[in-house]
C-alpha positions as CSV (number, residue, x, y, z in Angstrom):
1,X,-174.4,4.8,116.6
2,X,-176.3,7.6,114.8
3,X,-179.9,5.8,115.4
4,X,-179.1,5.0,119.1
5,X,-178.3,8.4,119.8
6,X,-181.3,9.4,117.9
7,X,-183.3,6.9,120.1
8,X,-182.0,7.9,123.2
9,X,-183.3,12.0,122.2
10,X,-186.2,10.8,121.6
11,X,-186.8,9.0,124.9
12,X,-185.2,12.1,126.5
13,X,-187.9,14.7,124.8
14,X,-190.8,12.5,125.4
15,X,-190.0,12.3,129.2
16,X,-188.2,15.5,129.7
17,X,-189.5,18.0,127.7
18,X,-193.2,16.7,126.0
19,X,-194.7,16.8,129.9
20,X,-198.1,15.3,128.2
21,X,-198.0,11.2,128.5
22,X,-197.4,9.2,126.1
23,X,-198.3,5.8,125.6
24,X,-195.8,3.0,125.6
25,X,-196.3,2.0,122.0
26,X,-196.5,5.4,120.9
27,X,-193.0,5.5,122.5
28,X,-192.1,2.4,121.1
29,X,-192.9,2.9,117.2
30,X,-190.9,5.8,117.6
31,X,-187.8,4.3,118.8
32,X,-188.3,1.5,116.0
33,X,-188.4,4.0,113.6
34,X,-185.5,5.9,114.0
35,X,-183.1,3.3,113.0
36,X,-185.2,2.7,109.2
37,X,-185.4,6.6,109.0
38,X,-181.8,7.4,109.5
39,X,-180.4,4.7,107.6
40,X,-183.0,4.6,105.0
41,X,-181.5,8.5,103.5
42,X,-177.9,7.4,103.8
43,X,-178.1,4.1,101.8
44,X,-179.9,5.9,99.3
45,X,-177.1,8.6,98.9
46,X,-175.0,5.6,98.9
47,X,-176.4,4.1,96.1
48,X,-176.8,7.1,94.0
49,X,-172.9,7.5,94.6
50,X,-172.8,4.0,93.4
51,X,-174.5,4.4,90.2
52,X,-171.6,5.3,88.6
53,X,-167.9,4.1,89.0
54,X,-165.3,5.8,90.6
55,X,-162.9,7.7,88.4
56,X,-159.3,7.7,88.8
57,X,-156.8,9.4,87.5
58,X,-153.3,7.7,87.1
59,X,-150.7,9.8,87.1
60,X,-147.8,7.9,86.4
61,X,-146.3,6.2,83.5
62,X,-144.0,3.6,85.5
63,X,-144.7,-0.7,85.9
64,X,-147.0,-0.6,88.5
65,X,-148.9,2.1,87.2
66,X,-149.9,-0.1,83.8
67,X,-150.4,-3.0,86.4
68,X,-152.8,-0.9,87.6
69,X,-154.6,0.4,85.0
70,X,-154.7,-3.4,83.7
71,X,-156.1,-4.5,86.8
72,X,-158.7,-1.5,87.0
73,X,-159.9,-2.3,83.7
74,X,-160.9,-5.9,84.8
75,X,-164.8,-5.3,86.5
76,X,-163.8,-3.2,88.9
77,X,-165.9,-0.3,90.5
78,X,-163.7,2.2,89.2
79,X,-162.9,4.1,86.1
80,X,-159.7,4.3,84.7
81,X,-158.5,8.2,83.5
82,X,-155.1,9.2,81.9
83,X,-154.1,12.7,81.1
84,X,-154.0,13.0,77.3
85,X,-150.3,13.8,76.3
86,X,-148.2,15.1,78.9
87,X,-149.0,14.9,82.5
88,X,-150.5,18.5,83.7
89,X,-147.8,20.2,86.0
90,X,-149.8,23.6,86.1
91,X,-152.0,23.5,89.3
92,X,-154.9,25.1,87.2
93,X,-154.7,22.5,84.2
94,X,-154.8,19.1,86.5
95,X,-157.5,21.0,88.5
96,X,-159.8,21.9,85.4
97,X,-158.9,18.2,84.3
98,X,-160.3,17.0,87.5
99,X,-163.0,19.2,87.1
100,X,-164.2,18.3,83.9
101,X,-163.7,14.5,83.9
102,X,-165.5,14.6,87.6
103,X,-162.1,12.8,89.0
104,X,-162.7,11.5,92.6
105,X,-159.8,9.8,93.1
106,X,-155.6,11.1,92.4
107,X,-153.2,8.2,92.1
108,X,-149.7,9.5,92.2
109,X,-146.9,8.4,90.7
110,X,-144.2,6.0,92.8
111,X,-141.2,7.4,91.0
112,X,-140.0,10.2,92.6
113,X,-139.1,11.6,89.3
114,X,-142.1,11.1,88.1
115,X,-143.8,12.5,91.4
116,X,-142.0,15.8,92.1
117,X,-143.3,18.0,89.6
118,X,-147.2,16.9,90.0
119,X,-147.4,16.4,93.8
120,X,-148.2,19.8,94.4
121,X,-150.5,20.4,91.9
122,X,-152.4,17.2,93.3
123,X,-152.8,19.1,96.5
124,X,-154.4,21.7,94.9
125,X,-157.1,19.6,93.7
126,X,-158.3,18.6,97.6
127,X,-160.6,21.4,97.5
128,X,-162.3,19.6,95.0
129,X,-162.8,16.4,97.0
130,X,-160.8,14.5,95.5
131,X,-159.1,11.8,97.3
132,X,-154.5,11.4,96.7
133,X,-152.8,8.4,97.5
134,X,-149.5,7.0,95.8
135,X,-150.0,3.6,93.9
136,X,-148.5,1.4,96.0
137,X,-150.9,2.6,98.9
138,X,-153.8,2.3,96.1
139,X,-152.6,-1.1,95.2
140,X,-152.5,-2.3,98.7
141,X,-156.0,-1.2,100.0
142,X,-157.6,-2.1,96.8
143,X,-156.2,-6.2,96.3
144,X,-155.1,-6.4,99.9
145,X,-151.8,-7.0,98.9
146,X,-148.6,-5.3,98.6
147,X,-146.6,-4.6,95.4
148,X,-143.1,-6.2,96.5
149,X,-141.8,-5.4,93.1
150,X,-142.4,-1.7,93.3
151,X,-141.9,-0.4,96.7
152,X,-138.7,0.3,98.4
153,X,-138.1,-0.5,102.5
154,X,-139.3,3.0,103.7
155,X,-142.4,2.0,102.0
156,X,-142.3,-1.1,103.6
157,X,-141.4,0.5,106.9
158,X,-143.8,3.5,106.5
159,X,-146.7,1.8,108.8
160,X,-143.9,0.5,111.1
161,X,-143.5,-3.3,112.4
162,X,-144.4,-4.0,115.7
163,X,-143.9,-7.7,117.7
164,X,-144.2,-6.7,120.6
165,X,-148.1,-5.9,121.3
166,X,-147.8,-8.9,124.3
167,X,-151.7,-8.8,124.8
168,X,-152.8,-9.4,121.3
169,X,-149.6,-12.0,121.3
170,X,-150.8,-13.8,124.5
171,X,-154.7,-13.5,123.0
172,X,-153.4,-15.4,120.0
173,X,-151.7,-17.8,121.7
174,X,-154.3,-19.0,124.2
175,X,-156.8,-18.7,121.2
176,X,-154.2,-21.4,119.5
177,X,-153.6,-23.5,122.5
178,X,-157.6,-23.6,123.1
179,X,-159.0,-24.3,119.7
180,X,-156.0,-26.6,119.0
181,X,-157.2,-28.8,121.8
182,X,-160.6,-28.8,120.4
183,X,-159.9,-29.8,116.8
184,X,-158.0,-32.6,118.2
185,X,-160.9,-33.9,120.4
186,X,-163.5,-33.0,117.4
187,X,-161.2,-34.4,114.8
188,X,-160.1,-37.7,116.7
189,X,-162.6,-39.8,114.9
190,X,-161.9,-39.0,111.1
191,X,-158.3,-38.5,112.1
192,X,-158.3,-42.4,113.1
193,X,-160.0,-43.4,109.5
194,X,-157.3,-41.2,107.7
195,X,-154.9,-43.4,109.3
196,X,-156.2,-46.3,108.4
197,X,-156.8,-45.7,104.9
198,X,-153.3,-44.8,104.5
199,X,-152.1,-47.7,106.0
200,X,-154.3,-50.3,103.6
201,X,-153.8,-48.2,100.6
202,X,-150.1,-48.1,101.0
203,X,-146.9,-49.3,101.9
204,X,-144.6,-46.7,104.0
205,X,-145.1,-44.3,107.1
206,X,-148.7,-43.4,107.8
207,X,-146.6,-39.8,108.9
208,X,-144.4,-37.1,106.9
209,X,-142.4,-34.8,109.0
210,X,-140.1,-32.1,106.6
211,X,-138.0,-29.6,107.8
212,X,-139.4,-26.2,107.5
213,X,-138.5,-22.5,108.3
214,X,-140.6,-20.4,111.1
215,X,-140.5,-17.0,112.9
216,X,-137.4,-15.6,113.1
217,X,-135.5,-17.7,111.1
218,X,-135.8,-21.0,113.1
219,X,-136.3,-24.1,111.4
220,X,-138.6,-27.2,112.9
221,X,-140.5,-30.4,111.9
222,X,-143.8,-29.9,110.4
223,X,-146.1,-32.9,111.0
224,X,-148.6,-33.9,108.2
225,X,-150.3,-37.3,107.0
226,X,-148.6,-38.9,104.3
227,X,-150.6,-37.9,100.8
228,X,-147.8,-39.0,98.1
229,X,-145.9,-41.9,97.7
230,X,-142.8,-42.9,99.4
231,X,-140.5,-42.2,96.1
232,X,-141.9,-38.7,95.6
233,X,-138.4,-36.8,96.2
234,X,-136.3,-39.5,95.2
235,X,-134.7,-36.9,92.6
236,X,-135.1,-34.5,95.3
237,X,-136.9,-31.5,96.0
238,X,-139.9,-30.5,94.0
239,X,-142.3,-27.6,94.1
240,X,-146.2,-29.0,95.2
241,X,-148.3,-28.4,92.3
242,X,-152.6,-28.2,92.4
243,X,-152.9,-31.7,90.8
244,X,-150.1,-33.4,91.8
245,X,-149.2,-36.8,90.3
246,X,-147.2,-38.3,93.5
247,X,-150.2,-38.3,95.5
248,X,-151.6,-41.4,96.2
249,X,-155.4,-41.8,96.0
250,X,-156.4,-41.6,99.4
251,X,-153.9,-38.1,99.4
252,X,-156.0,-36.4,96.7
253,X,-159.2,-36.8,99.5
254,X,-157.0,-35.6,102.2
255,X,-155.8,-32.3,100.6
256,X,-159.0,-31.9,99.6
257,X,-160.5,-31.8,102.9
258,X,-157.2,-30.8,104.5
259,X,-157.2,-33.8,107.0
260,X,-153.6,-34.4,106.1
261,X,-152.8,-31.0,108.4
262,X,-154.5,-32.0,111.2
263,X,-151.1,-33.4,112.9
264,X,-149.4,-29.8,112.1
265,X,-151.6,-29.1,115.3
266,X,-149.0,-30.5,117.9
267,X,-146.4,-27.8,116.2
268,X,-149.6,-25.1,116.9
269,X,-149.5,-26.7,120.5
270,X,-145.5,-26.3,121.3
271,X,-145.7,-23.0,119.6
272,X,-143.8,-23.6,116.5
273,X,-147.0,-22.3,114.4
274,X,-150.1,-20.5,114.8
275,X,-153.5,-21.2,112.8
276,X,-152.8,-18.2,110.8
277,X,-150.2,-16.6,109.4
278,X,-147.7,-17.6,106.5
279,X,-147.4,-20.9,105.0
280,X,-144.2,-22.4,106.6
281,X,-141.7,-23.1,103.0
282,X,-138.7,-25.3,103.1
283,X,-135.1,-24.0,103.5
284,X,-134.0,-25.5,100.4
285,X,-137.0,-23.1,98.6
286,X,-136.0,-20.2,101.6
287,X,-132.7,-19.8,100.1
288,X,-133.7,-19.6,96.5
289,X,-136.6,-17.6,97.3
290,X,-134.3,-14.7,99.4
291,X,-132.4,-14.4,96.9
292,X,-135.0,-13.6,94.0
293,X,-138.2,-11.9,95.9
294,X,-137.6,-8.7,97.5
295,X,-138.5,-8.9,101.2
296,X,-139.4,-12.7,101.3
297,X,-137.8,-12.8,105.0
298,X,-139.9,-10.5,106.0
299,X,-143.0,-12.9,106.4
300,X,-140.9,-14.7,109.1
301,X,-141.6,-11.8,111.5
302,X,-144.6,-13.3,112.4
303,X,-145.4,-17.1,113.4
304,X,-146.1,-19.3,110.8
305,X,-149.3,-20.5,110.5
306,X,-151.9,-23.2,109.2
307,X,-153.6,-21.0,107.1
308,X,-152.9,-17.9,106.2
309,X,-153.9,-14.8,104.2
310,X,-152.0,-16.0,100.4
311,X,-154.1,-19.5,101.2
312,X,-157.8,-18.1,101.3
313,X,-157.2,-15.9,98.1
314,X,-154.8,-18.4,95.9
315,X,-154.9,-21.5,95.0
316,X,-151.4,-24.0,95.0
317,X,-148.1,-22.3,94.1
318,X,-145.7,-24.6,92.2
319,X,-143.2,-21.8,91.4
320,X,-141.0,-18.4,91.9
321,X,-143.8,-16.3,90.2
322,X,-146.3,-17.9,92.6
323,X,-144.5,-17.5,95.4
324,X,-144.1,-13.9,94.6
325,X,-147.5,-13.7,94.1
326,X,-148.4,-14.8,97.7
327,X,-145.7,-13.1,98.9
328,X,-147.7,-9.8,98.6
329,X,-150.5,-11.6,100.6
330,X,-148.1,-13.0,103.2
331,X,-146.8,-9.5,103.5
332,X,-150.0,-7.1,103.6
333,X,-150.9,-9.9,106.7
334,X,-147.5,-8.7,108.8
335,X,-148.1,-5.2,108.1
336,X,-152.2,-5.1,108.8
337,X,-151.6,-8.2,111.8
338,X,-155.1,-8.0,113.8
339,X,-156.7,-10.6,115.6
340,X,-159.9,-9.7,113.8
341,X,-158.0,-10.5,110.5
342,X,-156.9,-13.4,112.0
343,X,-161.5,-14.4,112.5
344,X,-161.7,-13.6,108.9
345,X,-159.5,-16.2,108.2
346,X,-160.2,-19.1,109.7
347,X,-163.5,-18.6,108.8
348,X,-162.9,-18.7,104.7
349,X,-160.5,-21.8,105.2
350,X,-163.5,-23.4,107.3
351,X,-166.4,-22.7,104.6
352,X,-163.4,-23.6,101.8
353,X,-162.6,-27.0,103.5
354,X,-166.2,-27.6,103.9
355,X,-166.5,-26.9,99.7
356,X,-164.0,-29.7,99.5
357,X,-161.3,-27.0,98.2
358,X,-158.0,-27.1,97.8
């Protein structure tokens, strides 16, 4: 924006105010230049900001502030701080602290115990430049994911939850209708040799349906090819796992490439699911899972989806602790919802099929 702006005054003061002509490539190294000559200062400044890591200084003393400090420790840009003894409470001592240690980042605490008697001398440290946010805030912009263990609801509600955009609703769901039509023209051919390997490699149904829970609560029939052998839940229901020995052969190369989902594309056609948003869980795991993971219903605000947010940055869950572990995915997605996010997505589950991932 800066170098267009740029280019455009220069135009102006050759023709406007510099009567004397000027020749066309005269004119024209000098509009090349200005983008090179106003970008050139800033990314150095960038990268002299860059040469060292950011330091931040954590305040509090509670769970998610050691999950933080253990996660900042692990090659990230930043450099980890903590007051030595007691927390400063005197405007003037966490100001010289911040002074001396060159702090460019307050975390504060979550606790509101723990928060009341050093909020305001935080604020007093602005002047300095340096930048206050709580730890759950800190923890959400920096992993993209939210800390369901450690926030309450008005946390949860502080950013609000909105369904009822209708044009960015309607944009999705022509986007879905249009592409799902696609992928099932595109995909017709290897579709057809998935069947067929499934039918010559095995006995039983070439297709699994399983009843799973979508937006709102609803439950529907998912659609997938069968990958694991007709027995698999005989002793009923069992977690997936990453390697899972009730695949069958031909299963393990479908997972891998993901053709076994290509059927869930008639639930994206009648609306049941979207290509992203949450992976769709069974009611038998719902249950258990509502009743152990704070907010786990909240991810059904939104229409489930093929591929989703906790699929391009995890690999298979096979248990609570993963599920609570995608559940902060799931749930950053439904609070930062943006059809932009939505491109980002299907375009790291497209290079991550194409890899042959799981």
């Amino acid at each position: 924006m800066v170098a267009s702006l740029a280019a455009a005054a220069t135009l102006s003061f050759f023709y406007l105010v510099y009567y004397r002509p000027i020749g066309r490539y005269a004119i024209a190294a000098a509009v090349a230049l200005t983008g090179p000559l106003v970008l050139l200062p800033r990314l150095a400044v960038l990268g002299v900001l860059r040469s060292r890591p950011a330091r931040v200084l954590l305040l509090g003393r509670g769970p998610l502030a050691e999950k933080l400090e253990e996660g900042l420790r692990r090659g990230t840009p930043y450099e980890v701080v903590r007051p030595e003894g007691e927390v400063p409470t005197a405007p003037e001592t966490l100001a010289g602290l911040c002074r001396a240690r060159g702090i460019d980042e307050i975390v504060l605490p979550g606790d509101a115990r723990e928060l009341a008697p050093v909020l305001l001398p935080a604020l007093h440290c602005l002047p300095l430049g340096c930048r206050i946010r709580s730890e759950a805030d800190f923890h959400e912009d920096l992993w993209s994911a939210v800390p369901v263990d450690h926030v309450g609801p008005d946390w949860m509600l502080s950013r609000g939850l909105d369904t009822s955009n209708h044009v960015a609703e309607g944009v999705k769901r022509l986007t879905d209708v249009v592409l799902a039509l696609l992928i099932l023209v595109a995909l017709a051919p290897f579709t057809l040799l998935a069947v067929l390997a499934i039918a010559v490699s095995s006995n039983g149904p070439i297709f699994f349906r399983q009843e799973r829970v979508g937006r709102y609560g609803r439950t529907f029939r998912i659609w997938k090819l069968r990958t694991m052998r007709v027995d698999a839940e005989a002793a009923g229901a069992r977690w997936a796992s990453d390697d899972d020995p009730r695949r069958t052969p031909v299963g393990r190369l479908l997972r891998r490439t993901r053709l076994d989902e290509v059927p869930q594309v008639a639930n994206i056609l009648v609306g049941e699911m979207s290509f992203v948003g949450p992976r769709p869980e069974r009611p038998e795991f719902v249950a258990e899972l509502e009743a152990q993971l704070p907010y786990y219903a909240w991810r059904h605000f939104v229409r489930p989806g093929l591929t989703g947010w906790a699929q391009v940055n995890l690999p298979y869950g096979s248990s609570v602790e993963d599920a609570r572990r995608k559940l902060e995915y799931d749930l950053y997605y439904v609070r930062h919802y943006s059809l932009l996010t939505d491109v980002l997505i299907v375009l790291r589950t497209a290079t991550a099929a194409l890899r042959g991932a799981r």
